[in-house]
C-alpha positions in Angstrom: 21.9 -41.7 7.0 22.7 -44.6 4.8 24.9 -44.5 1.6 22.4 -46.1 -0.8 18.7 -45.9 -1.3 16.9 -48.6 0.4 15.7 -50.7 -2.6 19.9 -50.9 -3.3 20.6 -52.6 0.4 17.6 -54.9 -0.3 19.4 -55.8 -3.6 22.8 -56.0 -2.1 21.1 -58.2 0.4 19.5 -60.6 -1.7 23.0 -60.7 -4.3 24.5 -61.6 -0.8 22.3 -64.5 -0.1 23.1 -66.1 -3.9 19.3 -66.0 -4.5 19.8 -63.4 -7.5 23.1 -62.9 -9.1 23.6 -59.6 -10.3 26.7 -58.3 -12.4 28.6 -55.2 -11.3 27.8 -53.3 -14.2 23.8 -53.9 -13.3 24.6 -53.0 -10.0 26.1 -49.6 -10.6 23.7 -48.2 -12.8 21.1 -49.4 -10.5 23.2 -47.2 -8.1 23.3 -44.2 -10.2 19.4 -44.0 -10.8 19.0 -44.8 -7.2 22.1 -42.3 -5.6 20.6 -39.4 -8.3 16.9 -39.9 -6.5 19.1 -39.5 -3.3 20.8 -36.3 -4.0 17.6 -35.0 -5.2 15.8 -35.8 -1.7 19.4 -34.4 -0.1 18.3 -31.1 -2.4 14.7 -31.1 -1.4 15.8 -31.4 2.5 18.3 -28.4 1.9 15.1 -26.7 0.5 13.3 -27.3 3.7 16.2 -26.7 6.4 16.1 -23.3 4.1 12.6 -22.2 4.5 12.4 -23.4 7.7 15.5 -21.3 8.7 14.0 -18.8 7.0 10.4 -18.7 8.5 12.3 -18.8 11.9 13.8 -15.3 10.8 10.5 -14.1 9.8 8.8 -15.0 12.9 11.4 -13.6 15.1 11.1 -10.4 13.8 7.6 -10.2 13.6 8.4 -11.1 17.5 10.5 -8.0 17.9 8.0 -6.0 16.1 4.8 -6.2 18.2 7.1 -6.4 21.4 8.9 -2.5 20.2 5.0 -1.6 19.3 3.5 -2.6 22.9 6.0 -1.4 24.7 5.9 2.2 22.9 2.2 1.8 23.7 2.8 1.2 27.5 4.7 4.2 27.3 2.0 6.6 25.4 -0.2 5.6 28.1 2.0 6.7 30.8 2.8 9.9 29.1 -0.9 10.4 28.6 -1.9 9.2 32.1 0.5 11.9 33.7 -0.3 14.2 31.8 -3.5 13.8 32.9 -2.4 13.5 36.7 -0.3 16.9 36.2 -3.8 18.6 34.6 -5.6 17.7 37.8 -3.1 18.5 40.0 -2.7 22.1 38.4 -6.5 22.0 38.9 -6.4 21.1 42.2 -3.8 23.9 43.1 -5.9 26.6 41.3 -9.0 26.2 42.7 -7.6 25.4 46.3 -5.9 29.2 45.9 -9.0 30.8 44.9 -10.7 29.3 48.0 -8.0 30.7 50.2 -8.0 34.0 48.2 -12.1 34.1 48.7 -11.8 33.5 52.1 -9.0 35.7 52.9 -11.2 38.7 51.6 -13.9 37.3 53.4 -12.0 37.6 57.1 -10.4 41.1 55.7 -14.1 42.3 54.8 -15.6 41.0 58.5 -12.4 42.5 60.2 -13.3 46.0 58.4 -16.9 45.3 59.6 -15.5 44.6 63.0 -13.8 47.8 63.2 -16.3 50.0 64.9 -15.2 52.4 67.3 -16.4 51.9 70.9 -16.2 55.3 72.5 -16.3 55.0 76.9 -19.5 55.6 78.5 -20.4 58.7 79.0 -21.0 59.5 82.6 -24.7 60.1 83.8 -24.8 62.8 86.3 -27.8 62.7 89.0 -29.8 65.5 89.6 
């Protein structure tokens, strides 16, 4: 960055050259006015490297944010989803037994059935 304001290098330049003689004392309040518009433009770009730093921050932690909130939503759903998976399941199981239960009294019902008592011929005589 340069020391001066650019209007005070163009007048430095042209007090240089001999084409306009300025005195000193001309010169450094012309420097003054000129170094105070500097420091307020120095200011004004603190300001800005401020809110810019600032906004940075902000962002970031909106970042974080919605990043913590979809990742606890991926983890609802997996909760949810085997939760679901386990209900099913325990469905599955349940109904599977009472098949095997109904059929089991089924084969114990035709094996009762089944259990008729043959008795050996009884032997014809002839006459």
């Amino acid at each position: 960055m340069r020391r001066y304001p650019l209007r005070v290098a163009r007048i430095r330049k042209i007090v240089n050259n001999g084409a306009l003689a300025k005195t000193d004392d001309y010169e450094e309040e012309y420097t003054e006015e000129y170094t105070e518009d500097y420091d307020e433009q120095a200011d004004y770009e603190e300001d800005r490297r401020i809110f810019r730093h600032r906004r940075r921050v902000r962002n970031q932690i909106i970042v974080i944010l919605v990043a913590v909130i979809f990742v606890l939503g991926i983890a609802a759903g997996c909760v949810f989803g085997i939760g679901k998976v386990a209900a099913l399941l325990n469905e599955y199981r349940q109904t599977s037994e009472e098949i095997v239960e109904d059929t089991g009294s089924e084969q114990e019902e035709t094996q009762e059935e089944e259990k008729v008592t043959v008795e050996a011929p009884m032997s014809v005589e002839e006459e």
